[in-house]
N, C-alpha and C positions, 0 to 999 in steps of 0.2 A: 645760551647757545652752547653747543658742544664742542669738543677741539676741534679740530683740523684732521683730516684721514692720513696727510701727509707730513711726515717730518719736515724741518726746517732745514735747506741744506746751507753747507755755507761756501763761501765767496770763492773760497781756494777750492774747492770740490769739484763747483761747478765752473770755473775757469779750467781747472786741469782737463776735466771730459770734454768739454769746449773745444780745446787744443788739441787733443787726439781726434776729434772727429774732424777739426778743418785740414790736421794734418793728411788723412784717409783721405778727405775729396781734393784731387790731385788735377791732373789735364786729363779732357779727355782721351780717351783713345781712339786715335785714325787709323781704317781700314781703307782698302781701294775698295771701288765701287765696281760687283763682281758682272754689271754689263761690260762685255768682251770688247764693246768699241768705246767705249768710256775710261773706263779704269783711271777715275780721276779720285784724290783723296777725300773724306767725307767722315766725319765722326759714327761711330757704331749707331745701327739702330736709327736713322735719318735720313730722308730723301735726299737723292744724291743731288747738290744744286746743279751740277754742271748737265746731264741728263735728263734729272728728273723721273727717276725709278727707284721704285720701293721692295725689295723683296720678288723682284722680277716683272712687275708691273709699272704700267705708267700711270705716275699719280696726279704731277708738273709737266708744262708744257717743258721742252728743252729750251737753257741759256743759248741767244744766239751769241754765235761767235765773230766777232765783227769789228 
């Protein structure tokens, strides 16, 4: 059999790249939700729960409020 295509990394290498990338994935970011009778908070890029509109569209029926 032939070697490996890939080098052998080692432990401290790949612990440190490890740490810089869980550092980078952070909270995410909340934006209001740009329906005018909503404007309830909602992470980017997600159906807004409280509405239930996607990019100006209904996706979800709306959360009753009650």
């Amino acid at each position: 059999m032939s070697s490996s295509m890939f080098r052998k990394k080692s432990r401290a290498n790949v612990r440190s790249h490890r740490a810089q990338w869980f550092a980078k994935a952070g909270t995410p970011q909340l934006t209001r939700c740009p329906n005018p009778a909503c404007g309830a908070v909602k992470p980017r890029q997600v159906v807004c729960p409280e509405c239930g509109q996607y990019r100006g569209r209904q996706v979800l029926r709306p959360r009753n409020r009650g």
